[in-house]
N, C-alpha and C positions, 0 to 999 in steps of 0.2 A: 451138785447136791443142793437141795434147798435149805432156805436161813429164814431163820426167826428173828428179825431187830427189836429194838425198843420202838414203843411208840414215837413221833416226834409229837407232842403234843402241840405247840407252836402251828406247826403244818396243818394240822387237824384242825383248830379252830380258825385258822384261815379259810381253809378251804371252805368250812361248816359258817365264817361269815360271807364271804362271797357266795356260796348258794341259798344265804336267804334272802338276798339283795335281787326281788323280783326284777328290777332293773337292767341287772346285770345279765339275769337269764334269758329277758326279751330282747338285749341288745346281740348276745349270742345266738340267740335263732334269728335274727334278722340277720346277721351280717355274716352266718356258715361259710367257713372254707371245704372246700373241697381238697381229700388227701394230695397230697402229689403225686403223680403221674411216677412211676417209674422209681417211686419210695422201696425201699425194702423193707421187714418187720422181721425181726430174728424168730418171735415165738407169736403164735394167736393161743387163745382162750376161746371155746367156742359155746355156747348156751346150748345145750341139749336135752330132749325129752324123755329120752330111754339111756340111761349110761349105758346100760349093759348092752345092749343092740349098737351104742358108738364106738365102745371098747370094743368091740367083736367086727368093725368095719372096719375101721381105722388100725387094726392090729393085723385082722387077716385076709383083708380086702387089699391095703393099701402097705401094708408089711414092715410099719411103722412097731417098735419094740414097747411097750409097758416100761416105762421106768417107775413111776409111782401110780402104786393102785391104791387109792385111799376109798374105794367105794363107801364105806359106811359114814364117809363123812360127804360121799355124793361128788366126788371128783378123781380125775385118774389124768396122767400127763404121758404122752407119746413120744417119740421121737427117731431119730436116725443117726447110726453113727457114734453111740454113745452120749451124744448130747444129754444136758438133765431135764428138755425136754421142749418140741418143737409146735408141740401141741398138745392143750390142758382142753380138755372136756367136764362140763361138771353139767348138774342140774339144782343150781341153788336157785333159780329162778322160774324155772321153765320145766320141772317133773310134771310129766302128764300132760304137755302143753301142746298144741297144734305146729305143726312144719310150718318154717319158715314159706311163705308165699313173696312171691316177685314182685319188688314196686314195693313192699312194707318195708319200715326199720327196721334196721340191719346189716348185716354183712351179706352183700349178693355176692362172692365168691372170693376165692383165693385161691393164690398158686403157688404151687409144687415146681418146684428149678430140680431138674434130678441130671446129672454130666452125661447120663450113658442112655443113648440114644435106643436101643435093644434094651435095655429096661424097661424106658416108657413102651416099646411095643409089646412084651411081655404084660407088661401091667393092663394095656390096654385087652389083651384076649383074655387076662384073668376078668378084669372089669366086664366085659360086653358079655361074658357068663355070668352073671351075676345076678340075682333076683330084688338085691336089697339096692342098686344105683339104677337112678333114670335118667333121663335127656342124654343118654351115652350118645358120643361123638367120637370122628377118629379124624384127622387132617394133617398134612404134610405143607407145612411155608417153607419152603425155600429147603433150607437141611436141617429145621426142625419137625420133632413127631410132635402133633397137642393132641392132646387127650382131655373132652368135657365130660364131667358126670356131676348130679347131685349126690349129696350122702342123703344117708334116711332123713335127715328133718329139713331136707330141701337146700340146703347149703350148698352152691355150687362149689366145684373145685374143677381146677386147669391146671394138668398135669402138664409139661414139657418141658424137652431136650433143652439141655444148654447151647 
């Protein structure tokens, strides 16, 4: 379920004076980390252009359940298994906006860990009929199935076997 906290107001204005410390923000584009390899992230947040065409992909493309639909406030959260949710779509930034393009800021892809091996291949011949994912792919490493496709605003996603 989701929770409403108090503010920490402390935290706020820290944060609010470290990012007007021009200094500090040129010292962080110079010296960027790159994620770690092999990091896991329980839940993404993804920017999107169309909610209602992501809800409608991500629900029955990818068969991810609707836990919270808050459209009228411009966000809906997905997930599997019950979870409160694995993935949040919104368009507080980005209504009306152009697809993600390759080589821009941003998230170039993310993957889907799914255990059952015949699911990803099911998912993959729902996917390869599909009119709303592009750059479809299908390959077998070793006793893994992966599966590539974008979503509609160009987001890659890599579906595969545990």
């Amino acid at each position: 379920m989701m929770d409403t906290l108090p503010l920490d107001w402390n935290s706020l204005l820290a944060e609010i004076n470290n990012n007007n410390n021009n200094n500090n923000k040129e010292e962080q584009r110079n010296n960027a980390k790159a994620f770690p390899t092999g990091a896991r992230i329980g839940h993404i947040h993804l920017r999107v252009t169309n909610l209602e065409r992501s809800i409608k992909f991500y629900h029955e493309k990818i068969g991810l359940d609707i836990t919270v639909d808050w459209r009228s406030m411009g966000v809906a959260f997905l997930s599997a298994g019950g979870y409160h949710h694995h993935i949040g779509v919104n368009t507080w930034h980005s209504l009306n906006g152009g697809a993600h393009m390759s080589g821009e800021a941003g998230l170039e892809y993310f993957t889907i860990i799914i255990p059952d091996m015949s699911f990803v291949n099911t998912l993959a011949l729902h996917i390869q009929h599909s009119s709303t994912t592009t750059n479809n792919s299908k390959q077998i490493d070793g006793n893994q199935l992966l599966l590539f496709f974008s979503d509609p605003d160009g987001i890659q996603l890599l579906i595969r076997s545990q």
